[in-house]
C-alpha positions as CSV (number, residue, x, y, z in Angstrom):
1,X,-15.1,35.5,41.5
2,X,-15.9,38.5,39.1
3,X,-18.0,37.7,35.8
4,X,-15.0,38.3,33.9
5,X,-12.7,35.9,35.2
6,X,-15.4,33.2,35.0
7,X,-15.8,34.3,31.5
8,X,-12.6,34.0,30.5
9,X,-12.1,30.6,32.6
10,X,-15.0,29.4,30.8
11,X,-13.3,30.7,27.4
12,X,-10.1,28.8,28.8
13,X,-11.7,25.6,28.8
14,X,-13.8,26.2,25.6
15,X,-10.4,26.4,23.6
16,X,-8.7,23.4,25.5
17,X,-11.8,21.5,24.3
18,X,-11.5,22.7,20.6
19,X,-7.8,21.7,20.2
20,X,-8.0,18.4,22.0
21,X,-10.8,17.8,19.3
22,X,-8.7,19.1,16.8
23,X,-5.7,16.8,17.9
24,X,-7.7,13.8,17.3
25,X,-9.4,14.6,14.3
26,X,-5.7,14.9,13.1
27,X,-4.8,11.7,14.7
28,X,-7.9,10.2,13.1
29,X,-7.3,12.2,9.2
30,X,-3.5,10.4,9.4
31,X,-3.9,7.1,10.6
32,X,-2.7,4.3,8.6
33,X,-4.4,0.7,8.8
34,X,-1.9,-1.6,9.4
35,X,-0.7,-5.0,7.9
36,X,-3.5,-7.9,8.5
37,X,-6.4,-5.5,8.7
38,X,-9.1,-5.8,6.1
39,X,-8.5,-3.0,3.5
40,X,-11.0,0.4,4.4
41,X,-13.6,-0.1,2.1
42,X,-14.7,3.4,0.2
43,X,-16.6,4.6,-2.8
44,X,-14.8,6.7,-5.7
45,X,-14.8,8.4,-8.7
46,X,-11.8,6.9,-11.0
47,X,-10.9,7.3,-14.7
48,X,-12.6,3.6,-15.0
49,X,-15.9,5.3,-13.9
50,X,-17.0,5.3,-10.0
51,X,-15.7,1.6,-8.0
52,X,-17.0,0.3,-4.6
53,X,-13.4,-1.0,-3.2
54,X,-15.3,-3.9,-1.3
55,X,-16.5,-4.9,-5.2
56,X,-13.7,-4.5,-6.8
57,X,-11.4,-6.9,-8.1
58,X,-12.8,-10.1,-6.8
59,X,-10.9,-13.1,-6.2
60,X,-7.7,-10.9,-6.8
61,X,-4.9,-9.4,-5.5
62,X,-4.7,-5.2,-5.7
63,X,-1.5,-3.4,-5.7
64,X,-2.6,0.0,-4.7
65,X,-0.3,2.9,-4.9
66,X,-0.3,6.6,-4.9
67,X,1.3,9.3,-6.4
68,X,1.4,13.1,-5.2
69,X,0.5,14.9,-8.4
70,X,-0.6,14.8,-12.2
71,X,1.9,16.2,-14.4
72,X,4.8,15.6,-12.3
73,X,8.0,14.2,-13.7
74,X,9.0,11.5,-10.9
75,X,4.8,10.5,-11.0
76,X,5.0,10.1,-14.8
77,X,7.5,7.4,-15.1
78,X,6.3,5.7,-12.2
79,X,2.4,5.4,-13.5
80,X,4.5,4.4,-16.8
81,X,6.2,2.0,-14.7
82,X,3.2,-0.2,-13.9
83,X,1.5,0.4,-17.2
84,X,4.6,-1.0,-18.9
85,X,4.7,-3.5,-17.2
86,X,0.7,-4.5,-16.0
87,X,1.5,-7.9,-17.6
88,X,3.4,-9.0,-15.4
89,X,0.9,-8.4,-12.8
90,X,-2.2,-9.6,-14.5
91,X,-0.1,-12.9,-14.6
92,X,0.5,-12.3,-10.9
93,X,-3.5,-12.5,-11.0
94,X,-3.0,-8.7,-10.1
95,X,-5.1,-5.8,-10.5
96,X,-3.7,-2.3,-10.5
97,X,-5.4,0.9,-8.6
98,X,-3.4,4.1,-8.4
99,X,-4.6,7.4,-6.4
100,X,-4.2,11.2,-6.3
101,X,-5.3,14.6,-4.9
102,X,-6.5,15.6,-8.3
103,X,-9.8,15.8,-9.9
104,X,-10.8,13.2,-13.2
105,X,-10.6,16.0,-15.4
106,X,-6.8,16.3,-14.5
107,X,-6.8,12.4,-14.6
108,X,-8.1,12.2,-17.7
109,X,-6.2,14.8,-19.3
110,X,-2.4,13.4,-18.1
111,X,-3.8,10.1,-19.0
112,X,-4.2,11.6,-22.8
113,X,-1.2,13.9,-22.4
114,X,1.2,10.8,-21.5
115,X,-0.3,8.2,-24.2
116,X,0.2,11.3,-27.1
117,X,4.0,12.1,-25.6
118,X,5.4,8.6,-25.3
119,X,2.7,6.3,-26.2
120,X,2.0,4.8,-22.9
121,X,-1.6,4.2,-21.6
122,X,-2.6,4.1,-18.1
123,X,-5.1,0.9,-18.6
124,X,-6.4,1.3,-15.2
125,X,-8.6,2.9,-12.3
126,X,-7.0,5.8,-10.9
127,X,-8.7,7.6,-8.4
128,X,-9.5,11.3,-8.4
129,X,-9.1,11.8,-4.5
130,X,-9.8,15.4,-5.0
131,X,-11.9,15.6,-1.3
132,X,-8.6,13.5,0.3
133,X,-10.9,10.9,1.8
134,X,-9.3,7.7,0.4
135,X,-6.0,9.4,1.1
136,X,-7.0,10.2,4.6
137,X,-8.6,6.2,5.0
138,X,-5.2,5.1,4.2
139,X,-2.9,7.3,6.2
140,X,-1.2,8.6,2.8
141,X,-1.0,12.3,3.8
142,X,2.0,12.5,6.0
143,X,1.8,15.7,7.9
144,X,5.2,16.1,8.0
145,X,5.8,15.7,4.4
146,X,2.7,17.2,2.8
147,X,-0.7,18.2,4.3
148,X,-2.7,18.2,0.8
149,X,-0.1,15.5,-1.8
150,X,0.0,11.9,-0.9
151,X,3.1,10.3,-0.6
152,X,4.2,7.8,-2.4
153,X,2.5,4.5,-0.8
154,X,1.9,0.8,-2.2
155,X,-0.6,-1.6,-0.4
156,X,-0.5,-5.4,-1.2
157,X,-4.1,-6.8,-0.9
158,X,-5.1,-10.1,-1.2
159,X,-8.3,-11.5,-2.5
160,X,-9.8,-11.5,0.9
161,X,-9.3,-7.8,0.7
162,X,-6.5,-7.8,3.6
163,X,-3.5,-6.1,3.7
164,X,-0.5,-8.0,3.5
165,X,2.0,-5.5,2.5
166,X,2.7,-1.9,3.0
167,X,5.6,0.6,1.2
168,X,6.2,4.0,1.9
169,X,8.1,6.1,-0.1
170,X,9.1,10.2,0.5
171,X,7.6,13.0,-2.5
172,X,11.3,13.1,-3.8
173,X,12.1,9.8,-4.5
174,X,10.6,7.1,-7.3
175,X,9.8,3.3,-6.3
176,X,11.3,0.4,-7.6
177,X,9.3,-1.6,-9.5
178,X,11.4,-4.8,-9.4
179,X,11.0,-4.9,-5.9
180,X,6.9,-4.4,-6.1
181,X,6.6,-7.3,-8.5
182,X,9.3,-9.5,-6.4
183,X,7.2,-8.6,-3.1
184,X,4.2,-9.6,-4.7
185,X,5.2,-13.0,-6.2
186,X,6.7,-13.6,-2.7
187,X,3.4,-13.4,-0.7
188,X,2.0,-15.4,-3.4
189,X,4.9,-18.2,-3.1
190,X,4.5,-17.7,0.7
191,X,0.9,-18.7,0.9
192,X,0.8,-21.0,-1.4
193,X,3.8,-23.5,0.3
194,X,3.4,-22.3,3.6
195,X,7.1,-21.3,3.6
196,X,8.9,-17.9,4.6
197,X,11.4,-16.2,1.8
198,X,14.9,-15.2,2.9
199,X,16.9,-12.1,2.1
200,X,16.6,-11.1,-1.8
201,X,15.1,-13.7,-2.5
202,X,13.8,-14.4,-5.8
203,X,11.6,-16.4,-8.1
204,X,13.6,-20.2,-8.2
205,X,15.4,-20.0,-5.6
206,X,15.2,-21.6,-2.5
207,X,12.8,-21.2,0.5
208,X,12.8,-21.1,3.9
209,X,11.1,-24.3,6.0
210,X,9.2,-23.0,9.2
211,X,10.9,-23.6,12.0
212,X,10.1,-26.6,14.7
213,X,7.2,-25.8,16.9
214,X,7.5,-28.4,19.3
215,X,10.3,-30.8,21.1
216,X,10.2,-33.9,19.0
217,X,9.9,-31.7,15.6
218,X,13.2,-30.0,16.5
219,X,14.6,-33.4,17.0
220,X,13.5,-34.5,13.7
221,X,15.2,-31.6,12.3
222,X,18.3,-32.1,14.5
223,X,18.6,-35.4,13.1
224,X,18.1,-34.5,9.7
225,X,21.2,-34.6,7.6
226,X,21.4,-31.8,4.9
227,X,23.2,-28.9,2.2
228,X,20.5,-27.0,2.7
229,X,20.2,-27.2,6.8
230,X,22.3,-24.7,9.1
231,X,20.9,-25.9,12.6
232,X,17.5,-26.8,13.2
233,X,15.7,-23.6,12.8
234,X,17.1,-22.5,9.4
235,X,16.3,-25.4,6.7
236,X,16.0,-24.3,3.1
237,X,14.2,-26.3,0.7
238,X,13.6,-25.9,-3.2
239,X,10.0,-25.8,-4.5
């Protein structure tokens, strides 16, 4: 074997080296952590000064979300969205946290530009993600949608800082906030009675008893005579 052939062999495998590192560096850059897992912690600057996620909100629940860009028309009525209604998820015992590829100068300045224009205020954090780290931590760059705007994502944590909910929505379409709040209040109903909500289901109505887990429970429940029972694995119950 000449020099040159092991030369370029040795190139060969150099290069098959660099893109096998490069495909998991991309794997690793749009990974999302998944429901149950304990929220990536991460330090950042926000336009409610810098916030240690770990510290943040304790005893809460965080609603999450992010939004591809500042001074973007389908962003600006969804960040008006949850100001309008941030009420609602305070009494959800809820705090809000939204995120971007922009700087806090940006931040700032819609923030300012949005309050003047229509007189709504964006009481709380959002992140400048402008180095795409918390975006990356949170799978929120979809490759095949963007490389450098996050899409459109909404993580439910709980006060033990776990993930109990995740939404993804494309750059092109806005959320529905009557479905964030009714998700929420769900997981909150759902922990607190131990009981599973049905399709649509919504505040008042009735809930679902978990099924049997053993012979003699399904018995009880075969015995059971009720409206609300359609066999013994589907009993509904009000609260």
């Amino acid at each position: 074997m000449d020099v040159l052939c092991l030369f370029k062999q040795i190139n060969l495998s150099l290069l098959n080296q660099i893109k096998m590192l490069e495909e998991m560096e991309n794997e690793v850059m749009y990974q999302m952590p998944r429901i149950g897992d304990v929220a990536p912690d991460f330090t950042a600057v926000t336009t409610a000064g810098t916030i240690k996620f770990s510290d943040f909100a304790p005893d809460k629940w965080v609603v999450m979300f992010s939004h591809p860009a500042d001074f973007t028309p389908v962003c600006t009525t969804e960040m008006s969205g949850f100001a309008l209604r941030k009420g609602e998820f305070d009494a959800l015992n809820t705090e809000l946290m939204g995120l971007s590829i922009d700087s806090i100068h940006a931040h700032l300045a819609w923030v300012n530009n949005v309050k003047e224009r229509t007189g709504v205020y964006f009481d709380f954090p959002i992140i400048a993600d402008i180095d795409m780290k918390v975006s990356k931590l949170y799978g929120m760059l979809q490759p095949n949608e963007s490389e450098t705007a996050a899409v459109r994502a909404v993580f439910f944590i709980d006060p033990a800082k776990k993930i109990r909910l995740i939404m993804y929505y494309p750059l092109n379409v806005g959320r529905n906030m009557d479905e964030i709040l009714r998700a929420l209040y769900a997981l909150q109903v759902a922990d607190k009675y131990k009981v599973a909500l049905p399709l649509d289901w919504k505040k008042g109505e009735k809930v679902i008893v978990p099924p049997p887990k053993n012979l003699k429970e399904m018995e009880e429940r075969n015995n059971m005579v009720s409206d609300d029972k359609v066999d013994f694995y589907l009993v509904k119950k009000s609260l």
